[in-house]
N, C-alpha and C positions, 0 to 999 in steps of 0.2 A: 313391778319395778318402778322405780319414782322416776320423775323424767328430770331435768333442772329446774323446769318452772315450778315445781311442783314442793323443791326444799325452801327454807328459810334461808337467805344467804343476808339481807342488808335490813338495819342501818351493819356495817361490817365494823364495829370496833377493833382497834388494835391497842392491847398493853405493854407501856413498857419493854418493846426487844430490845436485848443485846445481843450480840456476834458478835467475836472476838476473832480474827486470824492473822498469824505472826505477831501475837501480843499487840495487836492495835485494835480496839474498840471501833467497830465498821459501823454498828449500829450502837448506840450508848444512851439507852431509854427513847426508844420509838415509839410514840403513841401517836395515835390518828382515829377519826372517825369519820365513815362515809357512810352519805348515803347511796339509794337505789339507781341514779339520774345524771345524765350527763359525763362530761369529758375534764378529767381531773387533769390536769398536766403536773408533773416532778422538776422541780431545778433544784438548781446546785453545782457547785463547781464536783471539777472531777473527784472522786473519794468520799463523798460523801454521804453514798450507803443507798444512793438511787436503785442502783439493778441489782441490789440484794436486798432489797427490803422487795422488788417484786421478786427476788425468787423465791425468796420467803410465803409471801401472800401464794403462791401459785405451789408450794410444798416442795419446791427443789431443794429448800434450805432450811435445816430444821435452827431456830434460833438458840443462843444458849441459856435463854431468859427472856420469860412475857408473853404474851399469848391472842391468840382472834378470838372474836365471838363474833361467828358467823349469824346475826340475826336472830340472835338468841340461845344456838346451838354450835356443833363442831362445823370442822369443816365438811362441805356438800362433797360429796365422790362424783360430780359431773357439774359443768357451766362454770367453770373458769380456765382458761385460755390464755397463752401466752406467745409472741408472736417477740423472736430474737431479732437483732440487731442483723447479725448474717444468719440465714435461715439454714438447716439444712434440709439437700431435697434426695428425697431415694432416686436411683437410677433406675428411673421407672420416666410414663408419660406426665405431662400433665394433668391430667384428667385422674391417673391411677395414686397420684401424689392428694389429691385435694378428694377422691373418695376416701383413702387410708383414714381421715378423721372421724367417719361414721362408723368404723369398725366399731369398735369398743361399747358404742349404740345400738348393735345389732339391730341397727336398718338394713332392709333385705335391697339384695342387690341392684334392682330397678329402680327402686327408690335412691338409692346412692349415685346411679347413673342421671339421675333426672336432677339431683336437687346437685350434683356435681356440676353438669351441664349448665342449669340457673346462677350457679356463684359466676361462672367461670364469665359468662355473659354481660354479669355486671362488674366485675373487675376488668374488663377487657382483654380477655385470655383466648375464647371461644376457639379464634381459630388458632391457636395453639395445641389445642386439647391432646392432640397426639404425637406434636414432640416431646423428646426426653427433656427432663424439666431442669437437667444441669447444664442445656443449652440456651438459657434462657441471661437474657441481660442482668443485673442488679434490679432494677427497679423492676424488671418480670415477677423478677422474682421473687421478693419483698410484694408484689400483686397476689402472686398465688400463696406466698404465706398468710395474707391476710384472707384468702379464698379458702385455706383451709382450717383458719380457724374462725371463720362465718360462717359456714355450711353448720356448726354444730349447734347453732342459737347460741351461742353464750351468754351467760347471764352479765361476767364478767370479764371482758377483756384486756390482757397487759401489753403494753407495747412497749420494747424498749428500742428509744432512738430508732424509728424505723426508717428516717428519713437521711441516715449519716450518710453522708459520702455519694448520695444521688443529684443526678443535675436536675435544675428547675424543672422539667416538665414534670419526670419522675414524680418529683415532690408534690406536685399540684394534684397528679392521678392519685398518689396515697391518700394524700388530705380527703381527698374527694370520698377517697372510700370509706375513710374513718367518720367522718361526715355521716356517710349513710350505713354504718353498723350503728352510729349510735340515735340516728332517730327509726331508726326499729328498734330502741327500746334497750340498747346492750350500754352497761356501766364501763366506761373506758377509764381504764388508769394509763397513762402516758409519759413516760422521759421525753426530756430532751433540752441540746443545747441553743437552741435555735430561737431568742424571746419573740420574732417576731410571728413563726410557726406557734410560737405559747399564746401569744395577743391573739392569731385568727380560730384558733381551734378552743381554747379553752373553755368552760364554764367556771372551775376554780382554779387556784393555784397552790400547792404546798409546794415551801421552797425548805431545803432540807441541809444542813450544815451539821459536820462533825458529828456525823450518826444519830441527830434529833429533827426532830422536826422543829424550824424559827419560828414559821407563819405558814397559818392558811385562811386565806381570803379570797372572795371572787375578784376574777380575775382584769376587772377594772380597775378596782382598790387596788392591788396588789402594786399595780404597774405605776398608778397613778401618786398612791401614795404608801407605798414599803414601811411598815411598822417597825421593823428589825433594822439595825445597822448592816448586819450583813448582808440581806435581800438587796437593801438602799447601792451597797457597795457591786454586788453582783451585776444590776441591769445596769449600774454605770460604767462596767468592765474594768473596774479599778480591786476585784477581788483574787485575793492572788489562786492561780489552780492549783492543786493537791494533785499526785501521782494518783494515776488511774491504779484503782485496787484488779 
């Protein structure tokens, strides 16, 4: 059996999507190309095809036009990851929620204890391990989401907005985590509306309008100097939002 490391996943081109729902063009010629490295951040005002274009990359959405080329080949059957905006969590422990992700792995039991145990330690969970996990804060919670999709190496991780509606500490402890998924090596694709979380976390930036992609540039350039009228208009908060699809 192949393990993640072991397929082709990047550079990960994307052709051409389209998505259509209720007659409106959500995604309307998406193309993009990533490499293996680093923490990509998504902008855009609301509608503009952010969390479906990762549910697309992650296989929740099949497009109705255009296609990946994973590295060469299809998509890999393990090592991409997606971590929601509200997570949800079985009504189970801590600990039985963030082993659930090695199932599918068939890592044997002690091993799922052990390497459960080690997330949980460095997300700050530890001594939670044996509450139920819907007793758990927001920002716990959104912890142990990202606990269990770190236990599984990913190659590639999605974040959508994970940081909405949490107060500053919260937000600092995510950062913190995503920080250390991606210098072990894990490709982070990330939303969000928050340009100053895009300024400290980023390596690039695609900023995405009316189901295309405008710009992408690292994420100095981007902020410093905006190629696109629309990007220019975004971080000046002068761009009008779009109904959340």
């Amino acid at each position: 059996m192949h393990t993640p490391a072991d397929v082709p996943m990047f550079p990960l081109r994307i052709h051409d999507l389209h998505w259509h729902a209720g007659g409106r063009a959500v995604l309307d010629g998406f193309s993009l190309e990533l490499g293996g490295e680093g923490i990509t951040i998504l902008l855009g005002p609301n509608g503009a095809g952010k969390s479906v274009f990762l549910r697309s990359v992650c296989g929740l959405l099949q497009p109705d036009a255009g296609h990946f080329d994973w590295g060469g080949g299809p998509r890999p059957e393990f090592g991409v990851t997606m971590v929601f905006q509200q997570p949800k969590m079985l009504r189970d422990s801590v600990q039985a929620n963030v082993e659930l992700a090695l199932r599918p792995l068939r890592v044997a039991a002690g091993e799922r204890r052990a390497r459960a145990q080690a997330v949980l330690e460095r997300v700050g969970l530890a001594h939670r391990a044996g509450d139920s996990a819907r007793g758990l804060s927001g920002g716990e919670r959104q912890r142990l989401a990202l606990a269990r999709a770190w236990i599984t190496r990913p190659r590639l991780l999605l974040l959508d907005e994970p940081t909405a509606s949490l107060d500053p500490s919260s937000v600092d402890a995510i950062e913190r985590i995503v920080r250390e998924i991606r210098t072990e090596g894990t490709r982070i694709l990330m939303t969000t509306h928050n340009l100053g979380q895009a300024m400290r976390l980023a390596d690039d930036v695609v900023f995405i309008d009316a189901g295309r992609v405008c710009e992408h540039a690292p994420v100095q350039r981007f902020f410093a100097r905006p190629a696109s009228t629309a990007a220019r208009l975004y971080i000046q908060g002068e761009l009008p939002w779009r109904m959340a699809f």
